[in-house]
N, C-alpha and C positions, 0 to 999 in steps of 0.2 A: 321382449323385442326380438325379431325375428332376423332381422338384415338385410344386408342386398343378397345375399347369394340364392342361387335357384332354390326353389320350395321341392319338398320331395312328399310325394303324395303317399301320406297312410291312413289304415282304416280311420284314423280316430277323427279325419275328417270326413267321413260318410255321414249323411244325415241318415240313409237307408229309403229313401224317395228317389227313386231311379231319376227321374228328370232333373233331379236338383243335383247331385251326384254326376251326372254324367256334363251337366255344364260346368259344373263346379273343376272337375278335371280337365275340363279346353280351356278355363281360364286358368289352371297354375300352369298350364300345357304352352296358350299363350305368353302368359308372364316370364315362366321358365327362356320361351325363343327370346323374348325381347331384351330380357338379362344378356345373353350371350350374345345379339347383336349390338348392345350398348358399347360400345365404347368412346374414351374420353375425344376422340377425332372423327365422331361421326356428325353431321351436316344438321345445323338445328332443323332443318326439313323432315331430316329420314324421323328425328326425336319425334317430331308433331306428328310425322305418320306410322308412327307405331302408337304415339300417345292418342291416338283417335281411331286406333284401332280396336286398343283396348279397351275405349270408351264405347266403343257401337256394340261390342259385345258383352262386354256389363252392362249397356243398357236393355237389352234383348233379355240376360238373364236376368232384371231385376223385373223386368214385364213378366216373368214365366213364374217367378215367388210372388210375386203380386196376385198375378190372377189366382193361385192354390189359394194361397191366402183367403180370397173373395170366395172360392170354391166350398171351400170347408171352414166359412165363418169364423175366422182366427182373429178379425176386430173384433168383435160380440165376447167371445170369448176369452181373450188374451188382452183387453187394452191396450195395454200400458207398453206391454211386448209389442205387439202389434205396432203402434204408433212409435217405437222407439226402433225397429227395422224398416220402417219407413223411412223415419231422418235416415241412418245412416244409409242410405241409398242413396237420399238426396245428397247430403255432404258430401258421399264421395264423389257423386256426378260433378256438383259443383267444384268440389276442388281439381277436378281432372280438368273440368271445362277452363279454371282459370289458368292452371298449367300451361292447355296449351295455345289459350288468351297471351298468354305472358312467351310463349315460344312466337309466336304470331307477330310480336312487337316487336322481336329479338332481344328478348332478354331471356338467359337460359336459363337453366337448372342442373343441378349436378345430377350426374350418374346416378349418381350412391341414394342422392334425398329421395329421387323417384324412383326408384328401386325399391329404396326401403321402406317406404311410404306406402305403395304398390303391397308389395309384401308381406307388412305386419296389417294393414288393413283387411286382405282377403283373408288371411290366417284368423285375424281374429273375430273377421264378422264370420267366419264359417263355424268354426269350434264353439263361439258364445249366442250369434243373434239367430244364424240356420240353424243350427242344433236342436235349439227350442223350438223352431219352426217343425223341421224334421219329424219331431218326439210327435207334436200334435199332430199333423197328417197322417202319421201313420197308427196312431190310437183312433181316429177318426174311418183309415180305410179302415181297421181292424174291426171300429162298433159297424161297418156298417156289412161286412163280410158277413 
């Protein structure tokens, strides 16, 4: 479990895929601002608009693992992986979307849950679902160098 507090970016989050990598760091980069703009007296408004901040730009990044994906045949190859980096993309869009469905209503969320939610999510799809992805892109530019 990772927590609320800011993510601190190290190698061992590197896929070694520059594009995946270099987004990967404007989202703890994002996540890290929104931690420190969180706090327990700010306007369920400003929460939705950082909460759909964060969503437009996870969405862009999981379009950009997608398409490599599609690029270097990683369903064919990886099923099972494949199809299981898929859901979670999808899950997490969905549970952001009903976040801020549910901030929308006015009913809130704590600090901490979406923080930490936020947090060990990106930590762990990066280190366990990209990782694998990573490995294979880059065996793949390697056969083909």
């Amino acid at each position: 479990m990772i927590g609320h507090g800011p993510i601190e970016w190290n190698d061992s989050f590197a896929t070694g895929v520059r594009e995946i990598d270099e987004q990967h760091r404007i989202l703890v980069n994002t996540l890290n601002e929104a931690n420190a703009k969180l706090t327990d007296d700010v306007s369920i408004d400003f929460v939705e608009q950082i909460t759909q901040d964060l969503l437009s730009y996870a969405l862009y990044h999981f379009e950009t693992e997608e398409e490599l994906m599609q690029e270097y045949g990683y369903a064919d190859a990886c099923g099972e992986d494949s199809d299981r980096h898929l859901q979670q993309h999808r899950s997490f869009s969905s549970k952001v979307v009903a976040v801020r469905d549910n901030l929308r209503a006015g009913i809130p969320i704590g600090r901490d849950d979406l923080i930490g939610f936020l947090n060990n999510w990106l930590v762990n799809h990066i280190l366990h679902t990209d990782k694998k992805l990573g490995a294979y892109i880059l065996a793949k530019r390697g056969a083909a160098a």
